[in-house]
N, C-alpha and C positions, 0 to 999 in steps of 0.2 A: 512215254511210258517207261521206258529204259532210264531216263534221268533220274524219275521218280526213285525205281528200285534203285540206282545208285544211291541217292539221297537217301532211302532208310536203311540202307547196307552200313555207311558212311555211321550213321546215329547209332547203330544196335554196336558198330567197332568200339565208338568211343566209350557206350556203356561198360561194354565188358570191359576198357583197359580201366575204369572208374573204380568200376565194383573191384578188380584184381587189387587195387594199388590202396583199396580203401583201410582203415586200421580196422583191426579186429580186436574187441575185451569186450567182458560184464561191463552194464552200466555203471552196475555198482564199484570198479574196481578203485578207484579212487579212495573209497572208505573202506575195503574190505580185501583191496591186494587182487594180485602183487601188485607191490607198493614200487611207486619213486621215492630216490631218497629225499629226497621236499617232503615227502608224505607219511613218513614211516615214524613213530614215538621213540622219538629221543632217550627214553627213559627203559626202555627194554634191552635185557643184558642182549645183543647181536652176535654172534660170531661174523668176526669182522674179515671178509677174503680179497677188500677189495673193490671190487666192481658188483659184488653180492654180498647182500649179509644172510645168514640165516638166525633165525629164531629157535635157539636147542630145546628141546623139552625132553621127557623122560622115555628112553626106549629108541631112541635115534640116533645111526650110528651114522656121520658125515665121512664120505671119503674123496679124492679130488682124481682126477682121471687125467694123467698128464703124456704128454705126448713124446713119443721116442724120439731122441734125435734133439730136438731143441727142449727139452725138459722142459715146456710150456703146458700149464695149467689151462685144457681146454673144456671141461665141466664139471660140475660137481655133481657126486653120485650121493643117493640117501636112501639109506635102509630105515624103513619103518614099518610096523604096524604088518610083518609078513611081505612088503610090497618093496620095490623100490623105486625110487624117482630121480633122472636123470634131469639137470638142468643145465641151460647155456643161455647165456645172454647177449644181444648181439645189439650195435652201434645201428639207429635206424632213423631215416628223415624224420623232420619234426614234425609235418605233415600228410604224409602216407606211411601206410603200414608194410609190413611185411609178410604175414602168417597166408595168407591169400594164395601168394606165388610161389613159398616154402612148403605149405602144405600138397601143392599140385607137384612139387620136384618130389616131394616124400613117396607121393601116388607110383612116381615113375620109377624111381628107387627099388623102392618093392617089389615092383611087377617087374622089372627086369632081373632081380635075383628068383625068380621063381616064386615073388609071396604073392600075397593079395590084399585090398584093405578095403574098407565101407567108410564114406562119408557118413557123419551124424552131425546131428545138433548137441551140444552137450553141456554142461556148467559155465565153459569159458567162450562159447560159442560155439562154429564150426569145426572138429572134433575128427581124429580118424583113428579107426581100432584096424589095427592090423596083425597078417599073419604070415611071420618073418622066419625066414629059411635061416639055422643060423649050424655053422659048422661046429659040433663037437671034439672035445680032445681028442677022441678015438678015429676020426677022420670024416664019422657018419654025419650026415645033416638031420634035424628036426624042428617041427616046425612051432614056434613061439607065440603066444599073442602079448601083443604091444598097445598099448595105446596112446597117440601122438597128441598132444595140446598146444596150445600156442595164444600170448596176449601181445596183442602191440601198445607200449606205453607210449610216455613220451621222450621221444631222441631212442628210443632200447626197444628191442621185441625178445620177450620171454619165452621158452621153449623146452615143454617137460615132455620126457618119455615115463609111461607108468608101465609098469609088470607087476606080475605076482597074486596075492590074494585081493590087491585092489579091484582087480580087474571082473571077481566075481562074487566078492563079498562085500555088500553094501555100507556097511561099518570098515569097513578099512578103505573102500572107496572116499566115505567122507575125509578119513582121518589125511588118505591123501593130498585130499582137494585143497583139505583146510592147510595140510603144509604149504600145497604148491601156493593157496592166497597169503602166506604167511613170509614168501619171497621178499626181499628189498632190492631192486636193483639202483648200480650208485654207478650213471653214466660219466659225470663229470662234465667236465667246460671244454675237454680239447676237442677240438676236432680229429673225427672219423669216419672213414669211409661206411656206409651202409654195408650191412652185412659181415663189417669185423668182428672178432670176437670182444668183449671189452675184459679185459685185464684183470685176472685172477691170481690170488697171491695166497701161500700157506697161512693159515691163518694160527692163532691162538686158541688153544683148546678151552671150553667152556663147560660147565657143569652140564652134564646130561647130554653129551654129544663129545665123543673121540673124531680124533681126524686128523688123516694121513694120507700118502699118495695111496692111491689102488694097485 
């Protein structure tokens, strides 16, 4: 009898580290984003950063979020539609995902600063709205809602944070989703360790979209 429960102890293990390690996107994302740059039309003016392009349109303002100390470009921030959306693109096996095991560190994250978050289902799949403790100029904290996203392509896993009116107005909800599908990430041929960032660079300002460090 004890072998037995050992043996399904043993099975349910390897399930969970399956499911954890599996990639996470819409079926659809291949034709509808975020895109690979294999995948992305050639033919659309891009702002070009690098290891992301974004698609400018009217009313979006790109800013780049760079890091003290090494002046390194570690995401791009985007104001739209009332909301904003935080992106980072990161270096990921060609065969398992990512979002799995970053969404459970996000869970931990949170609840150690004092927030909280709810699992969903949501557009891009597995989904988490959270509500984040964040300290004011004034000293005071208050609390935020967030909500975390995440696609695993191929070789990159995509990673947006939304705020703002997206978060409770269903028309700027879409308007977000539709930027966040409107991503290109551009991994490249070198080799990277899982979980790098991949390499963002100031880009060329483009009609309908300013942009500069934050």
């Amino acid at each position: 009898m004890s072998e037995i429960e050992e043996f399904d102890g043993g099975l349910s293990e390897a399930a969970s580290e399956e499911v954890l390690n599996a990639k996470s996107a819409p079926e659809d994302r291949a034709d509808e984003g975020p895109f690979d740059s294999a995948e992305a039309n050639p033919a659309r003016p891009y702002v070009d950063l690098g290891g992301m392009k974004i698609l400018p349109r009217e009313g979006l303002h790109l800013r780049l979020e760079v890091e003290e100390g090494s002046q390194r470009v570690v995401a791009v921030g985007l104001d739209y539609a009332g909301s904003t959306l935080q992106v980072q693109a990161f270096a990921a096996p060609r065969t398992t995902g990512l979002w799995h095991e970053i969404r459970d560190q996000i869970q931990d994250q949170v609840t150690k600063q004092g927030g909280s978050t709810t699992l969903r289902e949501g557009t891009f799949g597995p989904e988490l709205l959270g509500q984040v403790p964040v300290v004011e100029t004034d000293g005071t904290t208050s609390i935020r809602l967030a909500r975390f996203i995440g696609v695993d392509g191929p070789r990159w896993f995509l990673r947006g944070v939304i705020a703002g009116d997206a978060l409770t107005n269903p028309s700027a909800e879409a308007a977000l989703e539709s930027l966040f599908r409107s991503v290109v990430v551009v991994r490249g041929s070198s080799p990277m360790p899982p979980r790098d960032l991949i390499p963002l660079n100031m880009p060329k300002t483009a009609a309908g979209t300013s942009a500069g460090p934050a």
